[in-house]
N, C-alpha and C positions, 0 to 999 in steps of 0.2 A: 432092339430094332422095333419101331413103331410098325405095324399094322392099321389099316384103313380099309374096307369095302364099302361097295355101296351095289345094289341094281345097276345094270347097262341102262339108265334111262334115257330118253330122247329130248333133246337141245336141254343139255339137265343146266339148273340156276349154277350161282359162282359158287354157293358154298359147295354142291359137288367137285369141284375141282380146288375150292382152299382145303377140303379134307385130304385130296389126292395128293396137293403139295405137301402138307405137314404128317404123311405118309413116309416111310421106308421103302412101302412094297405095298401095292393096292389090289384088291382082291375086285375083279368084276364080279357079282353074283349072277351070273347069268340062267345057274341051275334051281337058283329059286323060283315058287309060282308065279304066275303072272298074274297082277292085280288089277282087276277093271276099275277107271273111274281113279286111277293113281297116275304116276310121272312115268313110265315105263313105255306109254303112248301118247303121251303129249306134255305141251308146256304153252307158257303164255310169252307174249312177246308183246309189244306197244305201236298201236296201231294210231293215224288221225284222230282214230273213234276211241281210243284209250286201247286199254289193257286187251287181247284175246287168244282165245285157246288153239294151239293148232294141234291137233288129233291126228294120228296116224290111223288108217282105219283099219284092223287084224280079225282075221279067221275066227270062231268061237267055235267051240266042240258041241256040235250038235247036244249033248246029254251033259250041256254044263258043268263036265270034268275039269277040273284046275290042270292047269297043265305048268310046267316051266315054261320060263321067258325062251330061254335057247330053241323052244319048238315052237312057237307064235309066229304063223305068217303075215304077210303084209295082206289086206283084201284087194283085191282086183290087180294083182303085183304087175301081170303085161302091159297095162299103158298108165298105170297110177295116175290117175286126175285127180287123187286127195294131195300125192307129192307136188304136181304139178301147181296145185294152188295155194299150197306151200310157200314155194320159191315164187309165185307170182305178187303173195300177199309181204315175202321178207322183202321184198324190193320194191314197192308200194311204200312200204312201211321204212325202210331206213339209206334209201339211194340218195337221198341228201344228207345223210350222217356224216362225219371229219373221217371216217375211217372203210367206208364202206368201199372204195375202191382198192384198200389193199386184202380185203378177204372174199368177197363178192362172185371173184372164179371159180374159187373153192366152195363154195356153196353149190351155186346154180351146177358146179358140175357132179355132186354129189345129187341132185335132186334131178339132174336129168340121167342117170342109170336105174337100171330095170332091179329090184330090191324084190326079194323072195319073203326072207326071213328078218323081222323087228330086229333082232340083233345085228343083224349085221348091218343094215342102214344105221342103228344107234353106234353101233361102236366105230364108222367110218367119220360119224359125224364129231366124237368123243378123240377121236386119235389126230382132226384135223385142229380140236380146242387145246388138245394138250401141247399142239407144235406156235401153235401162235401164243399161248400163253405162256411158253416156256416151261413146261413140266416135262421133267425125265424122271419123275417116278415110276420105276420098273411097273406094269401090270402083267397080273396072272387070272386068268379066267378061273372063277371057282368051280367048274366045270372040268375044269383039265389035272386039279388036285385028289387024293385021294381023301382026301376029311368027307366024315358023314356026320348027320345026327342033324338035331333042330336046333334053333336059334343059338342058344348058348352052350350049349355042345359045339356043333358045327363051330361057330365063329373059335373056340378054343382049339378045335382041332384044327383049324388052320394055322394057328398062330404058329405051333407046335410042326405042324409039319414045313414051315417055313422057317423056323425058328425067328418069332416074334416074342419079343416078353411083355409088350404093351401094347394094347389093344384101343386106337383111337376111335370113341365111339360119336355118333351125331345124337344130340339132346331127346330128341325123341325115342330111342332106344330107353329112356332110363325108367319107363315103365314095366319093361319087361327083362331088360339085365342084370342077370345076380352080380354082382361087384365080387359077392363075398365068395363066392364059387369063382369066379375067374383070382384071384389071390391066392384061393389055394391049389388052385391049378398052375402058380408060379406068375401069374400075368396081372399086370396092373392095368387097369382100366381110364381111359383118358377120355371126358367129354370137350369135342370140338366147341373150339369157343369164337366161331365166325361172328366176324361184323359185317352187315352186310353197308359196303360203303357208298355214300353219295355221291353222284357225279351227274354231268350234266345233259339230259337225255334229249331225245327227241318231243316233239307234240306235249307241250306243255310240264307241269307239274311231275314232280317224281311220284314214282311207284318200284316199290322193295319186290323181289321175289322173282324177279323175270330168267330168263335164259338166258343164261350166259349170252348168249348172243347181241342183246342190247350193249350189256358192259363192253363187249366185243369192239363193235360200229361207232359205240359213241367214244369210246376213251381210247382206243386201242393200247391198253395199257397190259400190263402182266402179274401172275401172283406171286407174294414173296411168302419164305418159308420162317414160322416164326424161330425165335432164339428157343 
């Protein structure tokens, strides 16, 4: 059984979700630290003006404490005018897209609800990508498992208490994953081999790396799982 996790992150790109596909069983990491200045609170989408970042704006612990994702509030969560310019900027930006009337509900109505906690906005917005893209890989919150320990520990102890024997990892990992420790821990290690594909976007010229949501609007197409 293949294993995959990644961070709950917010409008997270396609390779997040070609990883989820070519999954078993996907681990949210929700109980990891939250990262400033990473994908966890924001992503880029494609504007008139090109490329831009939309930022979710969250709480910071007075005394600079790292905290887990799972406890990151949203800032100003009662009338959110960051969400609200959000959903005013994704509709600006792809209301003339081929596809944008068949997902465009499901959007605006996610960004007109009152959001406390990052997680829970990202993972409404992550459960609404996985029904239009067609993913039924099982998730499990790594929050709700008993595995502990750091990076390569943890991710082992998951695999194990799931019983995974293969561990699909994303290429940036391979700085810091022992290969040779997870083999002897019975698990073989698999890096994602995402392409990230061309298709034909909005406002000129392509640009690689955006939010799912572009592929979304412009193709409305689905992920396949490889052989």
């Amino acid at each position: 059984m293949i294993l995959g996790a990644h961070q709950p992150n917010y409008l997270p790109w396609l390779g997040f979700f070609d990883k989820m596909v070519q999954s078993d069983v996907f681990v949210i990491s929700d109980n990891l630290q939250f990262e400033r200045h990473d994908f966890q609170n924001r992503n880029r989408i494609k504007t008139p003006q090109g490329a831009k970042w939309l930022t979710v704006p969250v709480k910071h612990d007075g005394n600079g404490n790292l905290m887990p994702i799972n406890d990151v509030e949203i800032a100003n969560h009662s009338n959110l005018p960051g969400l609200k310019r959000h959903w005013e900027t994704l509709r600006a930006s792809y209301v003339g897209a081929s596809f944008w009337k068949e997902y465009c509900d499901f959007f605006e109505g996610v960004y007109r609800q009152e959001w406390t906690l990052l997680v829970d906005l990202n993972m409404a917005l992550i459960e609404g990508f996985r029904k239009f893209l067609r993913i039924d890989t099982p998730l499990m919150k790594g929050s709700s498992l008993c595995a502990t320990g750091q990076k390569n520990e943890l991710i082992i102890a998951q695999c194990k208490e799931l019983g995974a024997d293969v561990y699909l990892s994303g290429v940036g990992a391979k700085s810091y994953l022992d290969v040779d420790f997870f083999r002897q821990e019975g698990i073989e290690v698999r890096f994602q081999d995402f392409q990230q594909p061309v298709y034909r976007q909005m406002h000129g010229e392509f640009v690689s790396c955006l939010s799912a949501v572009d592929f979304l609007f412009c193709t409305g197409r689905t992920l396949e799982k490889k052989c």
